[in-house]
N, C-alpha and C positions, 0 to 999 in steps of 0.2 A: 664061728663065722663072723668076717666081717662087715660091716652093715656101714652104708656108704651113703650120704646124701649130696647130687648134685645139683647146684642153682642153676637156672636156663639150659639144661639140660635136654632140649629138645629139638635142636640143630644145633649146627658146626661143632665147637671145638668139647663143650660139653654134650654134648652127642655120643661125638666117637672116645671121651674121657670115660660115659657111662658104659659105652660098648666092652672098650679094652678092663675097663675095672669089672665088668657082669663074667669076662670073658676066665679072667683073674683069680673067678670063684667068689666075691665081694656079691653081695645081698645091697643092690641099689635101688636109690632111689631116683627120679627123675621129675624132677622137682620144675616147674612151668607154670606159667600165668595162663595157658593157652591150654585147655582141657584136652580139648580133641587130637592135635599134633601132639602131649605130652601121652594120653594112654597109646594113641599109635604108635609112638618112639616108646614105653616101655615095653609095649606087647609086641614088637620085632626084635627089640633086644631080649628078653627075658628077665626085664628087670620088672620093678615097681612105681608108680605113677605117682607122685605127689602135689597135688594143685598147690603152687605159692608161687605169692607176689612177694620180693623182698620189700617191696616200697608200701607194704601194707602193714601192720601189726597185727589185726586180728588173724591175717591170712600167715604170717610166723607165727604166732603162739596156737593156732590150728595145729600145723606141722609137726611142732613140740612136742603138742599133748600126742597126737597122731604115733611119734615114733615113741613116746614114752612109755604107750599104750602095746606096741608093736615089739619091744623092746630093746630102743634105744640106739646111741648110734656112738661109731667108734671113729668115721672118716666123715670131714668137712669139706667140701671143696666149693669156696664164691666164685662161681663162676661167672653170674648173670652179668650183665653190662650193656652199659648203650654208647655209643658214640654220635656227637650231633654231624651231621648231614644234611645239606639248604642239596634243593633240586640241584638235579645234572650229576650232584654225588659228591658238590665241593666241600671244601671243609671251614667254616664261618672261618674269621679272620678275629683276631683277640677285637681289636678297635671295633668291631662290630657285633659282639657278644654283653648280651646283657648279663645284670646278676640274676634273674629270674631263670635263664638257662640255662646257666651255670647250676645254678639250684637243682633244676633238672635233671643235670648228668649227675652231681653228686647224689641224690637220691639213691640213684640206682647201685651205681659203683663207687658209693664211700658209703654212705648212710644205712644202706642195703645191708653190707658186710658188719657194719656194726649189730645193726638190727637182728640179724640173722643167727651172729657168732653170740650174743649176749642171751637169746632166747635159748638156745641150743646147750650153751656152756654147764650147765648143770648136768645133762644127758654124756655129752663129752668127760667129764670129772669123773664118771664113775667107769670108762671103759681103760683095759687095761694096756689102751698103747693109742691112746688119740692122738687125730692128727689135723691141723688144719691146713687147708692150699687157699690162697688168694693169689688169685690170676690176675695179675698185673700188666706191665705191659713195656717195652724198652723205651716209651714214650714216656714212662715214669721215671725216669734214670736221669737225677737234674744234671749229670755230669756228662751225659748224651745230648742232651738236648742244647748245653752250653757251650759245645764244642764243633767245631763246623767243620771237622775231619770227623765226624758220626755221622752213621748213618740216619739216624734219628731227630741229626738238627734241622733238616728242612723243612720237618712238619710244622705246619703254619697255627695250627687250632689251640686255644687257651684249653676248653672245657675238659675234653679227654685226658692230657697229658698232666693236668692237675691233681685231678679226679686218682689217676695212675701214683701220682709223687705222693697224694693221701693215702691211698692203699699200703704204700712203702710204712712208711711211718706209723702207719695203725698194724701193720705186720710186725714188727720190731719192738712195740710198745707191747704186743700182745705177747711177743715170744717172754719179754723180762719178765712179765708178770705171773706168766702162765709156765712155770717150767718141767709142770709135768708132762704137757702138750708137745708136740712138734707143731711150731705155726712155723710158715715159710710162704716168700712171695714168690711166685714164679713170671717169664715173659716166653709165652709161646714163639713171640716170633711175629712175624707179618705174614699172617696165612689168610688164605681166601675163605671169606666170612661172609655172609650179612651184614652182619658189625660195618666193615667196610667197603662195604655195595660191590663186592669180589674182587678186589684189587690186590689181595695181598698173593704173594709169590709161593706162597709154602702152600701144603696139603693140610687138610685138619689132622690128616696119619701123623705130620711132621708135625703139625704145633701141639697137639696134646702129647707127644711122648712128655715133654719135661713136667707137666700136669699128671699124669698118669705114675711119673719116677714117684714125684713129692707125696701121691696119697699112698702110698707102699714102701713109705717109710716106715722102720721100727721104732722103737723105746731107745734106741742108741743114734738115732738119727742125729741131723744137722736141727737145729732150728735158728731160728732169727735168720733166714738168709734170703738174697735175689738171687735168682737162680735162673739161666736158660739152659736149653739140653747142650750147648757146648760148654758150661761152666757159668763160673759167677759173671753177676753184671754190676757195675757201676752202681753206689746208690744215686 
């Protein structure tokens, strides 16, 4: 059996990741800051509930002990993440973004994934075909965002797409290191989220598929890679 931990797993895109992976035959977990929405989201899916904060450390090395005790985990997927949002649903402008906010968004979705992947990795080393997904984002693609025939250059906001281009980079550095692992970045896409107060055009069906490919990878998989469900992306 494989035994699956997902971060913010208790709406949109890690939702229906835990859904299709419980769905799979995969022994999840659903992994939440938010107690109440995180047992109601595992106990409609048939998964398992796990309280964490990535941006906490007692609340990771809980988890740890939790699945070490439970025994242990073979699929990774960072999902959690925030993106900043001033009223009305805009998105701050660089020239108006402090580093204090910044800080913020990297907590979550850079510092998070570190946090998370380092407390874990010892649980991972011993399973016979681990795997990690860090869900990125095509806002993380500095060759998208530099190009103004992409879809991806008009977005105006520093913190996210920073945040996104770290994720890259700490995906890559982890695959050289790591090469018993499959670690791999994926970008769902722009799907209607929370994340982005529902503005995005895709379904959470559509943006977790290339989420859902990556944690059902083998031992012969890809790793080091960006990946969306129509193929590779731009680093």
């Amino acid at each position: 059996m494989t035994t699956t931990l997902i971060t913010g797993a208790n709406k949109g895109l890690g939702r229906e990741t835990a859904r299709r992976l419980t769905a799979a035959g995969h022994t999840v977990y659903v992994g939440a800051r938010d107690e109440a929405r995180g047992r109601a989201t595992a106990r409609e899916l048939g998964a398992r509930f796990m309280h964490l904060d990535v941006t906490d450390d007692a609340s990771v090395r809980a988890a740890a002990a939790q699945l070490e005790a439970e025994g242990g985990l073979d699929v990774l997927v960072n999902n959690a993440g925030v993106e900043p949002r001033l009223p009305g649903n805009a998105v701050p402008a660089p020239a108006d973004t402090t580093a204090d906010e910044l800080r913020t968004t990297f907590e979550t979705n850079v510092f998070g994934i570190v946090r998370t992947t380092h407390a874990l990795l010892p649980l991972l080393q011993r399973s016979a075909a681990p795997v990690i997904v860090n869900v990125s984002s095509g806002l993380g693609s500095l060759a998208g965002l530099s190009d103004p025939a992409s879809p991806v250059h008009f977005y105006p906001g520093l913190g996210y797409p920073t945040s996104k281009a770290a994720v890259n980079a700490i995906t890559v550095q982890y695959a050289k290191a790591l090469p018993g692992i499959r670690v791999n970045a994926v970008d769902p896409g722009y799907t209607n989220t929370d994340l982005n107060g529902g503005t995005g055009t895709q379904t959470v069906e559509e943006g977790a598929e290339i989420i859902v490919r990556a944690a059902l990878l083998g031992p012969d998989g890809p790793t080091g890679t960006f990946t969306a469900a129509q193929g590779p992306v731009a680093w």
